[in-house]
N, C-alpha and C positions, 0 to 999 in steps of 0.2 A: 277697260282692259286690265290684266291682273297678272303679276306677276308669281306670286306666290305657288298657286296652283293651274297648271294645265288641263283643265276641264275636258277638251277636243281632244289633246294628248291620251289624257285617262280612257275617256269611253272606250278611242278606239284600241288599245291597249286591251280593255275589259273585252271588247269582240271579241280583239285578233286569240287570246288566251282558249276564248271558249272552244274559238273553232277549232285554234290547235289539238285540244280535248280531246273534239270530235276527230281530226285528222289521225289522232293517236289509236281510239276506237278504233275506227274504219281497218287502219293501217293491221292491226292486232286481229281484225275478224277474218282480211285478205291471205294473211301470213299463216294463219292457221287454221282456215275452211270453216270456222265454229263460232255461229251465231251468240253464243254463250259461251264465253271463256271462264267468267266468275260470278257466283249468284247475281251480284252487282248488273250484270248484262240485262237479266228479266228474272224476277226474284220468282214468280208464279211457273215462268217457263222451264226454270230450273229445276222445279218441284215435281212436274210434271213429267218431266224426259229422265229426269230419276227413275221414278215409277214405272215406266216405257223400260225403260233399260233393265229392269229387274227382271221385267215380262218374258223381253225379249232374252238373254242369257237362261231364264228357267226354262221357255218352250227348247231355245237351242240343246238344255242337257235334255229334256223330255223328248226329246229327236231321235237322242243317241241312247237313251233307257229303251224309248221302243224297236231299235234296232237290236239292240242285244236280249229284249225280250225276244222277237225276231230269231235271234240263231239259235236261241235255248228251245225254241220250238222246233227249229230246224233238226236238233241235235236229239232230242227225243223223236222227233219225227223219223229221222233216218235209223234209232234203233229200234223200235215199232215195224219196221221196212225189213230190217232183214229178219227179226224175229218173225213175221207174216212169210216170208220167202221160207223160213225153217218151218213155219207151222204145214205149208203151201207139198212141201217135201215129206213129211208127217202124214202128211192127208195119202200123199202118191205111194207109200210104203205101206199106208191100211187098205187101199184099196185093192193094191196087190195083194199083202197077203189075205183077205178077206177069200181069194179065189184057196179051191179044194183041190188043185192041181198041186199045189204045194204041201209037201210034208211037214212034219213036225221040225225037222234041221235046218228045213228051208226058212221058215216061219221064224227060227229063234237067230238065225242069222238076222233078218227084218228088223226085229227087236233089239238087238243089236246097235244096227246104224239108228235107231228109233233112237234109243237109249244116249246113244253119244249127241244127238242133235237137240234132243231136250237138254241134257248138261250145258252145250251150247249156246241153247236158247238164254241159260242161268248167266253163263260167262255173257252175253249181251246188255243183261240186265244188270248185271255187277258193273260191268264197265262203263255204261251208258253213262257220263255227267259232264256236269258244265261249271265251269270254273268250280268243281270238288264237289257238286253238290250233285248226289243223285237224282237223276230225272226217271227211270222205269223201278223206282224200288223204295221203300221206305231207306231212313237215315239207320245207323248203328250208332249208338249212344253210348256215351258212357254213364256204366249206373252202379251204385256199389254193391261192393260183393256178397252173395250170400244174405244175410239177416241183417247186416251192418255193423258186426264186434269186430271188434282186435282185443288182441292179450300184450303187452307189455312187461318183462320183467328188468328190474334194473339190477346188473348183478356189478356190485362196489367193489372193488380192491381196495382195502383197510388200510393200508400201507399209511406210513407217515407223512409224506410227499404228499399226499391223495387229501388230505381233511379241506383245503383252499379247494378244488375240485366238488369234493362233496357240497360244499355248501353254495357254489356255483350252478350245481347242476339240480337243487333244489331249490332256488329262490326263484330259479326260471321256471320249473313244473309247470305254475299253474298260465301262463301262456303259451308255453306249450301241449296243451290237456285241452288248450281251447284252439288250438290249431288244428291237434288229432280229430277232433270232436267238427271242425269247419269241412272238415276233409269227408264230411256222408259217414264216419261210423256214430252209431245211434245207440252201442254198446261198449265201454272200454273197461277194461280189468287190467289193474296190476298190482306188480307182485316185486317186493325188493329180496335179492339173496345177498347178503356179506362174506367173504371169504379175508382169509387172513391166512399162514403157514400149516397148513392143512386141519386145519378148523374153518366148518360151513353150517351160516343160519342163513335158515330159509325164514324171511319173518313172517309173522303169523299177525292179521287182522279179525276179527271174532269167528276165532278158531279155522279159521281160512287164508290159504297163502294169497289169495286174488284181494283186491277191493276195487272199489270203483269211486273213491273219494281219495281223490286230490293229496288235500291237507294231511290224509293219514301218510301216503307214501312221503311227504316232504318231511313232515316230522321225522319220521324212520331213517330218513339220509341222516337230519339236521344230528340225531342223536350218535350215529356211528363215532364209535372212539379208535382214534386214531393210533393203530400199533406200527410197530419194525417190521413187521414180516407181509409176506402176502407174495407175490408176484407172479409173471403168467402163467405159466405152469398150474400151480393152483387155480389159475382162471379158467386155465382147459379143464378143468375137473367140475369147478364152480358151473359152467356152461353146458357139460354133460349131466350135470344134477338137473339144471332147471329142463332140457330136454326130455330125463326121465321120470322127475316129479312131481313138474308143473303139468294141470288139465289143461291143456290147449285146446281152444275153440277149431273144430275142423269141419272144414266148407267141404262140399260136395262137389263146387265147380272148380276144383282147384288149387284155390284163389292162396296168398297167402296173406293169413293175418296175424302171423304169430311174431314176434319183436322183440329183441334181448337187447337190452342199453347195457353197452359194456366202459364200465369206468374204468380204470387201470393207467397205470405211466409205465407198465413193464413189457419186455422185448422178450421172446424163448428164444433159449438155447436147445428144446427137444422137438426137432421137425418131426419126426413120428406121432410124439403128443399134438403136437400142430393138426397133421394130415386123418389124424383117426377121431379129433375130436371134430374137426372140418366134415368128415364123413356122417358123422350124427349127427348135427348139425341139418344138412343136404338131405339128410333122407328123413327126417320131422318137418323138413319145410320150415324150418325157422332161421330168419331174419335177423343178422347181428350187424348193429350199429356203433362205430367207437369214441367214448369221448377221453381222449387225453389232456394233457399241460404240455406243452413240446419242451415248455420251460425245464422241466422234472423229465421227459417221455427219454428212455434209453436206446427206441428208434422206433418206425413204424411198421418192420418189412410184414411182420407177424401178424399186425392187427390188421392192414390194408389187405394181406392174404386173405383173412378172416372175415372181413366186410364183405370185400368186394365177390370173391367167391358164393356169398349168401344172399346178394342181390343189398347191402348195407350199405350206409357213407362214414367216413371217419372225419370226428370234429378237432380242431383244435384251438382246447380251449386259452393257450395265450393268445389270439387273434381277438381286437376288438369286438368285433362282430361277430364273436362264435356263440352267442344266447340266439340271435337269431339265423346262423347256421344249424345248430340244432332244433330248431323250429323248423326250418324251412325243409334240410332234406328229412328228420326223422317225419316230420308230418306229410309233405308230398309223398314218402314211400309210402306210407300207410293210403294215400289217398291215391296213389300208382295201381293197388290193388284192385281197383274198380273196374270189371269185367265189360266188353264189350256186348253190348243185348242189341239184337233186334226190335224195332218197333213197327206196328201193324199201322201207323197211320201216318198218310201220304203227306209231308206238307205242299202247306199253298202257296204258289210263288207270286207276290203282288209289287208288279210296274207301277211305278210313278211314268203315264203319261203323259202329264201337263203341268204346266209352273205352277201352278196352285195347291193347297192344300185340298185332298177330297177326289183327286184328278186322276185317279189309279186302273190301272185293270189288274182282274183276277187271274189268271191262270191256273189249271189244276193238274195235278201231276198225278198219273195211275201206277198203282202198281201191276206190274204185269209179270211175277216170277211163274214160273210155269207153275208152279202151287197154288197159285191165284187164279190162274187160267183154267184150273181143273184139269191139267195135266198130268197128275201124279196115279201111278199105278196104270199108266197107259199098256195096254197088252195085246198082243196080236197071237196068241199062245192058237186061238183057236176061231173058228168061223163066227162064233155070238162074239168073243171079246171083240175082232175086229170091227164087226158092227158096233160096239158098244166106244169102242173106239174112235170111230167116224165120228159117233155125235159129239166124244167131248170135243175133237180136233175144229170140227164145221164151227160150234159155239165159239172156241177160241180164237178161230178166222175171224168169224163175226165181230167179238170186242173187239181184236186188232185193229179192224176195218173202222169202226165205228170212233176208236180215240185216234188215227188218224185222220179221219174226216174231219172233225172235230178241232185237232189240231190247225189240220188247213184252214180252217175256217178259222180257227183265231187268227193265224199269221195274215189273212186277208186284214181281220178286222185290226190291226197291229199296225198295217202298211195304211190303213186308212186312215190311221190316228195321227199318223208320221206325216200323213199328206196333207189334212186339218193343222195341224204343229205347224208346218211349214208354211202355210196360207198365212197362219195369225203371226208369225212371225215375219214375215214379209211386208202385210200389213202395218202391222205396229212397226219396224223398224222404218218405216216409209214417212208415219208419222210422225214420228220419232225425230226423223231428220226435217223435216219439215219448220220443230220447233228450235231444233239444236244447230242445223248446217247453215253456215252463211250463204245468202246468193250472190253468187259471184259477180254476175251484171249490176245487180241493185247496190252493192257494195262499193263496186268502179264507178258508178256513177257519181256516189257519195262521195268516194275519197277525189275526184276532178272536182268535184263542186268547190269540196272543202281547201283542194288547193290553190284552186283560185281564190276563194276569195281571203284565203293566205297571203298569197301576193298583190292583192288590195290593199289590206289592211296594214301590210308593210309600209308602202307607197303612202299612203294616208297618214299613218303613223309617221312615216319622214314631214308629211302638211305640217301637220300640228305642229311639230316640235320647235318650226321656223315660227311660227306665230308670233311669240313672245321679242322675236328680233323687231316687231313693229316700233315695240316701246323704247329702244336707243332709238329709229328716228323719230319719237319725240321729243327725246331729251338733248337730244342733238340741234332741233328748231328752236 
């Protein structure tokens, strides 16, 4: 016998510890339904129901993709419906007038209701979309204007205030030259005028007021020498030279791309000079933008008149951030210019079906403006037009008919995909819990084992601990 160490003690000590372990497990798998609480639980099985679970969340979004592919087909399909129900009315107004019983006022009445039900048909196909996205009609794009130039001129007030300004508004040039230039124009000219107390230079680049280098115009500012005189008034004058003697680039759609950078820190006192230089200004189509110092500026009523009435922004350059203020609105106006086009070709709208990459369906979207249709110059004037009429109206039936069908026939195939998505998702989540979910029976069963033989091991544990009392009664004998 030994006193030292309790051997019987320990072991069951060692058991009772493990089982506890295992009672803790058990206890933790019951409490929260999840055969896996911590990789620790089954490091393989962890890995796996990972993987499961990824499946299962991608088919579940791939559910709800092919559901709202689903209503964009819907939604094309029911304007297809009523453009077919207009074409359908189209047909029953050629048919009539096609008859000789009808005169020439009868016939141009027909033509008439014709007329307004193909506009109809347009307003169908304009409105038709799904979450902003055309479904009967190509996109309208924005593309830039005309050729791609702008003109810029920078007209400086000389003044003495103005030189901190000047040399602010040229150190920035050449990032803002790459902003104009980011913005689609593919051509850019400009041009510096300087004004002072009614003295005006236009400056001249080899032998031409435009250039189209950078570094020439920033030179040009860096060099202006700074006098006493100048102010707006002369800038109304200075602003009426460049409308009358600068070549300005002129678009045919419009567009404006003509742009006066107006430097100055002066306020008018002649609103007439204001309102007649504003008027030339408006009817050239040119764009005035302003940069002051508010530090130096004697107010802005004048200039923001000036700007804003010309479609311009006014900068001001004591604000930290007025280099890239003037970057931002003078180059977004110039990039504002960019005309709205038409495009001839239809996009393709492609579903993610399934949680995988490669899992997609196509869709195709038709155009169907009555121009497309072959409905344009539709006539019933006379007995051949309205024959000639019938065919184009019957062929336009026909497509109608044919990208509805069509349509149907995806949304089937769509509902199929949804019903496949839902199968493998059910499946896999099935599996899924199989690895991950605790079994509630096989669990209860564990955790009665485990606490019995808890309260064994206690009992036991009280055995042993008496043991070592043997050895007083031998010291005792």
């Amino acid at each position: 016998m030994r006193i030292n160490h309790n051997i019987p003690a320990m072991n069951t000590y060692l058991y009772q510890s493990n089982n506890t372990a295992k009672a803790t497990k058990v206890m933790e798998k019951l409490s929260s339904g999840m055969r896996i609480n911590g990789a620790s639980d089954d490091a393989a099985g962890l890995a796996v129901s990972e993987k499961m679970r990824s499946q299962i969340r991608g088919l579940r979004q791939a559910d709800r993709n092919a559901l709202d592919g689903i209503s964009m087909i819907q939604t094309a399909e029911g304007g297809l419906a009523q453009i077919q129900a207009s074409l359908q009315r189209v047909r029953e107004l050629c048919v009539q007038a096609a008859n000789d019983t009808y005169n020439l006022s009868d016939r141009q009445a027909v033509q008439e209701e014709i007329d307004q039900i193909i506009n109809g048909i347009t307003t169908t196909v304009n409105t038709t979309e799904y979450n902003k996205t055309k479904l009967l009609r190509p996109p309208i794009i924005e593309a830039s204007t005309g050729n791609g130039k702008a003109d810029i001129v920078f007209v400086v007030d000389n003044t003495g205030s103005m030189a901190g300004t000047q040399t602010n508004v040229a150190n920035n040039l050449g990032a803002f030259i790459n902003s104009v230039t980011g913005k689609g124009v593919t051509e850019l000219r400009m041009g510096v005028l300087e004004y002072t107390d009614f003295t005006y230079d236009i400056k001249q680049f080899s032998s031409s007021p435009w250039t189209g280098n950078a570094t020439d115009i920033q030179d040009a500012l860096l060099k202006l020498a700074a006098t006493n005189s100048g102010g707006i008034e002369n800038a109304m004058t200075a602003l009426e030279l460049v409308a009358n003697q600068y070549s300005f680039h002129e678009n045919t759609n419009g567009a404006i791309t003509k742009h006066v950078v107006l430097v100055t820190n002066e306020n008018a006192d002649d609103e007439g000079k204001l309102s007649g230089t504003l008027a030339l200004l408006q009817s050239k189509g040119i764009r005035v933008h302003g940069v002051y110092d508010k530090n130096f500026y004697e107010g802005t009523a004048d200039l923001d008149t000036l700007t804003q009435a010309t479609g311009g922004k006014s900068v001001n350059l004591s604000s930290p951030s007025w280099g890239t203020e003037l970057i931002d609105v003078i180059g977004a106006s110039i990039g504002s210019d960019a005309t709205p086009i038409e495009s001839d070709e239809m996009p393709v709208i492609t579903l993610q079906i399934g949680a995988n990459q490669g899992q997609t369906f196509t869709l195709p979207l038709f155009d169907s403006r009555p121009e497309k249709l072959g409905l344009t110059g539709l006539s019933v004037a006379t007995h051949q037009s309205c024959q000639e009429a019938l065919v184009k109206t019957d062929e336009a039936l026909k497509t109608i008919a044919y990208r509805r069908a069509l349509y149907g026939a995806y949304q089937n195939r769509l509902e199929f995909a949804g019903n496949i998505t839902g199968s493998y998702q059910i499946n896999i989540t099935s599996a899924e819990s199989r690895i991950r979910d605790t079994d509630m029976a096989l669990a209860m069963a564990d955790y009665t084992r485990t606490n019995i033989i808890d309260q064994a091991a206690t009992a036991m544990l009280s055995q042993a601990n008496q043991l070592p009392q043997g050895i007083l009664q031998l010291l005792k004998a």
